[in-house]
C-alpha positions as CSV (number, residue, x, y, z in Angstrom):
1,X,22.1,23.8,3.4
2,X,24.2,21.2,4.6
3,X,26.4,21.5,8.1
4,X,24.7,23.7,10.3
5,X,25.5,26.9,7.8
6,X,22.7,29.1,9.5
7,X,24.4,32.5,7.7
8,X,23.5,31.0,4.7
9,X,19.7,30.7,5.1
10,X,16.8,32.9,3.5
11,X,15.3,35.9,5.5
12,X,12.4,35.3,7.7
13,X,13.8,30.7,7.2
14,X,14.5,29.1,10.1
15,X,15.8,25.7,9.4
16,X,15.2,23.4,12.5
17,X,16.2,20.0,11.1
18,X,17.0,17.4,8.8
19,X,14.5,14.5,6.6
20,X,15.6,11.6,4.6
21,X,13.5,8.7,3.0
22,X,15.4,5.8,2.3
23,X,12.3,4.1,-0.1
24,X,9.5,1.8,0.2
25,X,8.8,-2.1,1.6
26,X,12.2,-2.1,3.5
27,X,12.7,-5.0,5.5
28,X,15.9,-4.6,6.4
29,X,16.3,-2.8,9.7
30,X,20.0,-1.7,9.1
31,X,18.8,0.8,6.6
32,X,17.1,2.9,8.7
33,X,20.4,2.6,11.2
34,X,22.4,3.7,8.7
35,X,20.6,7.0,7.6
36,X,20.0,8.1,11.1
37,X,24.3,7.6,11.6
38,X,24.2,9.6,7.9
39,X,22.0,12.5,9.1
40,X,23.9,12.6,12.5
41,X,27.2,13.4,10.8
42,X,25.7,16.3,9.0
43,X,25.8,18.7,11.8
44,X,23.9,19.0,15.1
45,X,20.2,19.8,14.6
46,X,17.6,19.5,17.1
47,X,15.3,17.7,15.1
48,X,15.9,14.4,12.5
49,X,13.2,12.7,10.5
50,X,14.1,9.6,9.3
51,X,11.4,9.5,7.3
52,X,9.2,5.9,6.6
53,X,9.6,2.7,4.3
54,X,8.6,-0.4,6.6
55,X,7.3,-3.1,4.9
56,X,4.7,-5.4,5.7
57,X,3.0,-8.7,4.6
58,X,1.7,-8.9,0.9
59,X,1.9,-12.6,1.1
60,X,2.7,-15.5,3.7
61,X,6.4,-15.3,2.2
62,X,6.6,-11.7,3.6
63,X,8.5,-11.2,6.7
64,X,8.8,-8.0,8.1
65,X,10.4,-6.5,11.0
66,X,8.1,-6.3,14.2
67,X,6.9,-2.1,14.9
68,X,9.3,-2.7,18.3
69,X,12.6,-3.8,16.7
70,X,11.7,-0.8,13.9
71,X,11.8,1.8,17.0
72,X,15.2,0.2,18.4
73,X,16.7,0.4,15.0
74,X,15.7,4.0,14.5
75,X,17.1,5.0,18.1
76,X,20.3,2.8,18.3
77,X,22.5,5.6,16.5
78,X,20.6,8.9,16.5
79,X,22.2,11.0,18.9
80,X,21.2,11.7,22.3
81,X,19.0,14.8,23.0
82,X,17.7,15.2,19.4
83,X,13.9,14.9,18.8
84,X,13.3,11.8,16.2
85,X,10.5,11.7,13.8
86,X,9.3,8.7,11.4
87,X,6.8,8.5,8.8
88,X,5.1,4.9,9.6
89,X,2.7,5.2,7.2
90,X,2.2,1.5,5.1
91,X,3.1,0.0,8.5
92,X,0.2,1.0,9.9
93,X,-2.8,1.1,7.6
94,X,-1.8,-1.5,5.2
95,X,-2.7,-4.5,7.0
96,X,-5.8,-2.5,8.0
97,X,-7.7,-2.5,4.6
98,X,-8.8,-5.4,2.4
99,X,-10.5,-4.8,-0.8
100,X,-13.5,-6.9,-1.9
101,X,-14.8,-7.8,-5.5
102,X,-17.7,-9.5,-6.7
103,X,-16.3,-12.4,-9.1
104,X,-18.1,-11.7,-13.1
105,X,-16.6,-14.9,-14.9
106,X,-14.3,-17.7,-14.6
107,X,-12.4,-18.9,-17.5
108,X,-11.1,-22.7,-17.0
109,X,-8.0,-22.9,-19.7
110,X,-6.8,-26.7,-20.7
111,X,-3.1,-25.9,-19.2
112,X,-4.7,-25.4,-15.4
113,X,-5.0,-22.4,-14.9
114,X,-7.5,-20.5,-14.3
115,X,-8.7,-16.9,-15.0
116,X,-11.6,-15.3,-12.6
117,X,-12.5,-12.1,-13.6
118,X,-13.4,-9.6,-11.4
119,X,-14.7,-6.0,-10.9
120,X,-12.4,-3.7,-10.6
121,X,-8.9,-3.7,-11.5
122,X,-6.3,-1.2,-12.1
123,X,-8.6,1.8,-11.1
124,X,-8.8,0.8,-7.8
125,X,-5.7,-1.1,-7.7
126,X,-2.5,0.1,-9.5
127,X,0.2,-1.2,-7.9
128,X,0.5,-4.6,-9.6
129,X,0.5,-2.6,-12.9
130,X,3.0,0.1,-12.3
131,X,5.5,-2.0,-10.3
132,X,4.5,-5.8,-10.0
133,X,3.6,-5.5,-6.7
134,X,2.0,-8.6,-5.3
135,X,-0.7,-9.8,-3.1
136,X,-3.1,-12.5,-2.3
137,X,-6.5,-13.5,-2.6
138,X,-9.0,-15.5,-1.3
139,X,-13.0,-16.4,-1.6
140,X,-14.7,-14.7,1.4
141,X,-16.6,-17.8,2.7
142,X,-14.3,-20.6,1.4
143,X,-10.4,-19.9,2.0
144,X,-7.8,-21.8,1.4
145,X,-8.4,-23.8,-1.8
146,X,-6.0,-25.3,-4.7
147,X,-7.5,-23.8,-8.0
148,X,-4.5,-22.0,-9.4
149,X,-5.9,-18.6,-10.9
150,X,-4.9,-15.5,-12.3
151,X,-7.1,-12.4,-11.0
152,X,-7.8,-10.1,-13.8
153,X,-9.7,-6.9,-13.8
154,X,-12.4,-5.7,-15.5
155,X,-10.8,-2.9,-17.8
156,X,-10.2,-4.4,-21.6
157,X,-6.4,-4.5,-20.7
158,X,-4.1,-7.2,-21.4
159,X,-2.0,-6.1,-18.0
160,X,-5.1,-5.2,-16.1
161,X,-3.9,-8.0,-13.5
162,X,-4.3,-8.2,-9.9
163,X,-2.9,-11.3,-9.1
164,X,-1.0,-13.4,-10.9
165,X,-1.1,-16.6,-9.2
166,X,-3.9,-17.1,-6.5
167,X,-4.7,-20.5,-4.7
168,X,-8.7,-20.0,-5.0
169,X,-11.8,-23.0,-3.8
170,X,-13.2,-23.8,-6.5
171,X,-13.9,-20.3,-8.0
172,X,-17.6,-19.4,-9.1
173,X,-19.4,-16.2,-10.8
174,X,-21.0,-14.4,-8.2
175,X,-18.6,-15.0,-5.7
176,X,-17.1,-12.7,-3.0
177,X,-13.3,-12.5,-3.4
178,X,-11.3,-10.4,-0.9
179,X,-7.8,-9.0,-1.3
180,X,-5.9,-7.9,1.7
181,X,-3.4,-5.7,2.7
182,X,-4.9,-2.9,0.6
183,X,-5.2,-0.4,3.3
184,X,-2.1,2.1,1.9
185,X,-2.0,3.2,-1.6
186,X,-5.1,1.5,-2.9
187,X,-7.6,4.4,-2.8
188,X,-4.9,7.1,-2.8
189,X,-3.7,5.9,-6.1
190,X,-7.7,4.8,-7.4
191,X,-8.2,6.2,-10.6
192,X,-11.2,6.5,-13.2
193,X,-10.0,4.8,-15.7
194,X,-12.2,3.7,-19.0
195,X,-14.7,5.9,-16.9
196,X,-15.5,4.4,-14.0
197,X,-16.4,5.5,-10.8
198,X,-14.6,5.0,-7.8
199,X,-15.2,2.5,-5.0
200,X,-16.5,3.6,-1.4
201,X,-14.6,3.0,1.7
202,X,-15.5,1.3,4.7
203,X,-14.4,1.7,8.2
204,X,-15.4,-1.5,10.4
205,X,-15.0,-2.1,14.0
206,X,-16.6,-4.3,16.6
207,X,-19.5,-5.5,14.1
208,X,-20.0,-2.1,12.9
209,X,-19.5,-0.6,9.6
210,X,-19.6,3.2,8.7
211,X,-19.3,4.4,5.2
212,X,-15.7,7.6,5.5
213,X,-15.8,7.6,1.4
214,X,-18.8,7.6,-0.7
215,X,-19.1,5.5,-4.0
216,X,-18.3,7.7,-6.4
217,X,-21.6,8.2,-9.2
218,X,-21.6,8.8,-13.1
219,X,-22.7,12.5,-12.2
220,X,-19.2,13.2,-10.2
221,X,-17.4,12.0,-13.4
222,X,-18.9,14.7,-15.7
223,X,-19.6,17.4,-12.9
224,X,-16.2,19.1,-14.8
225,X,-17.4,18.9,-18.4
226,X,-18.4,22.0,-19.9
């Protein structure tokens, strides 16, 4: 329904506006410009969504747009009088999360690189899998070293890897190693596979940490089974 064709709509439908998504990780602020001037040219509706895709920072290369110039872009050529909606989403909780593994092994290979095992993996962490997204890591009490290392997961998988190429200090078993910018589309894509149980989550503030999620338990994996 395309053009303000109101005849056209079903019984008892009352169409009020118009969405769009343009995608995912968009940096580049004349996107979401151009799909508010699309939407605009479709008719006059009270209401556009212009639906989300921000990026943020995965890594120091990252450079994202600041929330402020994001607004301005989505204003500068929706017309006046409509009401605007976005879908923020990843800019907001992204940066909010970090996900943290206890280090099993380290494997030292004669080339230089290093392989630190960790666990989890691809059940709590898809991303790098499905798409080759990328992120960072560091060890919780010791940032910033010079050990090149792969981060691989714990689940018998020749791509279970987190990340392929970490700057780690000195790397030990036992260790604490955090990943951030795991706050969107970590636990919302978490899966059980090889059979194992889900992380909690944590919400922290001020010194203060409060369990939202529980740890999921062998028992919840086989509450289904017949």
């Amino acid at each position: 329904m395309i053009g303000g064709d109101y005849e056209a709509r079903p019984a008892g439908l009352e169409l009020c506006g118009l969405h769009a998504h343009i995608g995912s990780q968009v940096f580049e602020l004349a996107a979401f410009e151009r799909i508010a001037e699309v939407l605009a040219a479709l008719g006059e509706w009270p209401l556009l969504n212009l639906g989300g895709g921000l990026g943020i920072a995965y890594t120091d290369e990252d450079e994202p747009p600041s929330i402020e110039d994001y607004v301005e872009a989505l204003l500068r050529r929706a017309p006046e009088g409509v009401t605007l909606l976005c879908e923020p989403g990843r800019s907001l909780v992204g940066n909010a999360g970090i996900t943290i593994y206890t280090v099993g092994t380290v494997k030292r290979a004669a080339a230089g690189r290093n392989y630190v095992a960790v666990d989890g993996g691809m059940s709590d962490n898809l991303r790098p899998m499905l798409y080759g997204a990328r992120y960072e890591a560091e060890i919780a009490d010791r940032f910033g070293g010079t050990d090149h290392c792969t981060i691989a997961g714990m689940h018998c998988e020749s791509g279970d890897i987190l990340v392929q190429d970490a700057l780690l200090d000195d790397p030990r078993p036992g260790d604490v190693l955090v990943i951030p910018a795991t706050g969107a589309y970590g636990h919302a894509m978490a899966n059980n596979y090889n059979a194992v149980p889900r992380p909690p989550v944590i919400f922290c503030r001020d010194g203060e940490a409060r369990v939202v999620v529980r740890r999921e338990t062998y028992d919840d994996l086989v509450t289904r089974e017949a």
